[in-house]
C-alpha positions in Angstrom: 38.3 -39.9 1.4 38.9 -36.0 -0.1 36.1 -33.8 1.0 34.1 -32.5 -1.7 34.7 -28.9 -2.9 30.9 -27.1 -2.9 30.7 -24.3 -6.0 27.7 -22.0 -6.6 26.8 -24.4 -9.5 26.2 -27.7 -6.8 23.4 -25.5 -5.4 19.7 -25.9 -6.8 19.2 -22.0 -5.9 19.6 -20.1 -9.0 20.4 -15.7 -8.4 18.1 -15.3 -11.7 15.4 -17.5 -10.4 15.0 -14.3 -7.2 15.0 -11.7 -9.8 12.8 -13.2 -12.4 10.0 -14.0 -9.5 6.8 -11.6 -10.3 4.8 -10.2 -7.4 1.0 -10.3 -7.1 -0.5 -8.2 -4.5 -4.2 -8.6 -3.9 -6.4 -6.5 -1.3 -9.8 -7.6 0.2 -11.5 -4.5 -1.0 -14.4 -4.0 1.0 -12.5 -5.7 4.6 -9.4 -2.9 3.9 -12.1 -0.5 3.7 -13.7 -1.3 6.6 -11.2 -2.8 8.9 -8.4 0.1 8.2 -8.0 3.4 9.8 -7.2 5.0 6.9 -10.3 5.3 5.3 -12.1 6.0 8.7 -12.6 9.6 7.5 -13.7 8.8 4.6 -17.0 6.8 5.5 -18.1 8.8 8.9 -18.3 11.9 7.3 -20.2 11.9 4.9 -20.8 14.7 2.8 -23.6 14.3 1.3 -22.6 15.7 -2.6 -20.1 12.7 -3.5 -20.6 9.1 -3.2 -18.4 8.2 -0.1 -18.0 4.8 -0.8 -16.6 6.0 -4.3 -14.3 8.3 -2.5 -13.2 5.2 -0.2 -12.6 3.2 -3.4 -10.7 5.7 -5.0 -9.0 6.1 -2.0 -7.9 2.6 -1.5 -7.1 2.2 -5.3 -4.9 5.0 -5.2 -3.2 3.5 -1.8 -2.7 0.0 -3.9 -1.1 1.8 -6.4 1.2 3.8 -4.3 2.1 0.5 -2.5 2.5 -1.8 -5.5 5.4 0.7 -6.4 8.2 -0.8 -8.0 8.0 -4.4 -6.2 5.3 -5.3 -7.7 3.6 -6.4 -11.5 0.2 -6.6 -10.7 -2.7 -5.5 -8.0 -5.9 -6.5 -7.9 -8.3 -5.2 -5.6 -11.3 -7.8 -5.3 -14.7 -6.4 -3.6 -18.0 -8.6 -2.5 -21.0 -8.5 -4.8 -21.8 -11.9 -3.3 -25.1 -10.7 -1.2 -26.5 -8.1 -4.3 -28.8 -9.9 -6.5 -28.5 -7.4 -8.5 -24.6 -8.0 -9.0 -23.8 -9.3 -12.5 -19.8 -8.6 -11.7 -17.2 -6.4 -13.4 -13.7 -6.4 -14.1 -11.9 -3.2 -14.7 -8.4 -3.0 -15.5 -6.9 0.6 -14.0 -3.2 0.8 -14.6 -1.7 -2.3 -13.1 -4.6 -2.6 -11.2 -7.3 -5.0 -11.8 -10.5 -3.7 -9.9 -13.1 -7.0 -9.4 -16.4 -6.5 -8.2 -18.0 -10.4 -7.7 -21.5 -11.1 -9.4 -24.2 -12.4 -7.0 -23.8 -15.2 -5.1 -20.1 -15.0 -5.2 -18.0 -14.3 -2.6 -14.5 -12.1 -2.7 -13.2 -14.8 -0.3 -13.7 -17.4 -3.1 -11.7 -15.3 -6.2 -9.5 -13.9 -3.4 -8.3 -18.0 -3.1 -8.2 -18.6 -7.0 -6.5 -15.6 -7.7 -3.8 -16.6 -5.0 -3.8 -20.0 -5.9 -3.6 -19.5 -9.3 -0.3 -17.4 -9.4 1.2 -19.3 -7.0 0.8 -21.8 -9.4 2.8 -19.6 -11.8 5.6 -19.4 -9.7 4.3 -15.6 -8.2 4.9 -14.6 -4.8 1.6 -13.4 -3.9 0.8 -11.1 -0.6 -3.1 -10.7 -0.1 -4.3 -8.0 2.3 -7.2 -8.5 4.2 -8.5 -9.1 8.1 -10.7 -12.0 7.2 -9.1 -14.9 9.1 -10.9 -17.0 7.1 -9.1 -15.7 3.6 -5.9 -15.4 5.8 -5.8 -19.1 7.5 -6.6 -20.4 3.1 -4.1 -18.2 1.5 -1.4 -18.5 4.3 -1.4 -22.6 4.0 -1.0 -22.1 0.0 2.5 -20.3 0.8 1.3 -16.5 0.4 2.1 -13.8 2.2 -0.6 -11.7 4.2 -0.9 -8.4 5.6 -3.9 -7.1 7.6 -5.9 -4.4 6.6 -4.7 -1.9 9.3 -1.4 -2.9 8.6 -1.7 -2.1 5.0 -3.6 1.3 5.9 -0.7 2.8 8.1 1.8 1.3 5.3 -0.5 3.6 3.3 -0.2 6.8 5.7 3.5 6.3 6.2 4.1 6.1 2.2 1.7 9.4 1.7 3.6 11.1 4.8 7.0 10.4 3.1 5.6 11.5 -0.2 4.8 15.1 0.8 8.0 15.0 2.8 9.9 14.5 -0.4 7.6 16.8 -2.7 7.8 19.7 -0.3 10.4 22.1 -1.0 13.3 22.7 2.1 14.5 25.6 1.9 17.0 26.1 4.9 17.1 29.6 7.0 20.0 31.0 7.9 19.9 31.6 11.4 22.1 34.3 12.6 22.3 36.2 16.3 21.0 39.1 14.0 18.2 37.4 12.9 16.8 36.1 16.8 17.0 38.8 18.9 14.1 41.7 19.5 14.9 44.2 16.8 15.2 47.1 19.0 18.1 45.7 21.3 19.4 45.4 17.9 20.0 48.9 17.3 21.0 49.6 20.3 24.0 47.1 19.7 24.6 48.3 16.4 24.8 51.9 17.8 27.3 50.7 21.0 29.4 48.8 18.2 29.8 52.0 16.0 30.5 54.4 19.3 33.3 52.2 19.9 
């Protein structure tokens, strides 16, 4: 019996089907903020004329952003209203980022699962950030991704670092023997050079 010949069409992977896949990252708002080093800073010092926790939001969205880059669609950053009564819930879309605050007696752990559940359902690939082992133990068994919050806070740092790297102007100096040595010794070569 002749050995079958594979080709690329015998093969149920399809190259289109890797490029076509949409990415959904979603970050445990309130656990990045408090389990990442990042935004440290941001919440033990206070000073007292801004809202720190609005600084610590901005900060995170701003990181989400930065990360979301060009590998990814969509962001949402999901934060728990669960324990204020007072919590009727919001959704704000900002960019490509969908900012949830969860009304009272919902927790972020809860949409954090549906929202990940629900694109995986799509066909997404879906990385959720978050500490919570209880968010990461779900979300992990439903074939997403995870990253923990201090992970995604030095992934932060090292993309802001490389940022200003690239933004700051180089500018290289040209070093010559002139140029290092004590100015009067200097002159006093100059002058032995020309006496010769």
């Amino acid at each position: 019996m002749a050995a079958k010949s594979w080709n690329r069409t015998d093969f149920p992977y399809n190259e289109d089907m890797s490029k076509a896949r949409k990415k959904l990252l979603i970050v445990d708002g309130y656990n990045a903020l408090r389990s990442g080093s990042r935004y440290m800073h941001l919440r033990d010092n206070p000073d007292y004329t801004d809202d720190v926790l609005n600084k610590s939001r901005e900060a995170l969205l701003n990181d989400t952003i930065a990360y979301m880059g060009h590998d990814f669609e969509e962001g949402i950053i999901v934060y728990d209203g669960g324990a204020n009564e007072l919590s009727a819930g919001s959704d704000e879309r900002i960019g490509a980022v969908r900012v949830v605050f969860t009304a009272a007696g919902v927790s972020a752990d809860k949409v954090i699962e549906k929202f990940a559940h629900d694109a995986r359902a799509r066909g997404w690939e879906v990385l959720v950030v978050t500490s919570d082992s209880g968010i990461q133990d779900t979300v992990f068994g439903g074939g997403v991704d995870r990253m923990s919050a201090e992970g995604f806070s030095r992934e932060a740092e090292h993309m802001v670092r490389e940022s200003r790297l690239d933004a700051a102007p180089h500018t290289v100096e040209k070093r010559t023997l002139e140029g290092r040595i004590d100015p009067v010794m200097a002159e006093k070569l100059k002058a032995l050079r020309d006496s010769l």
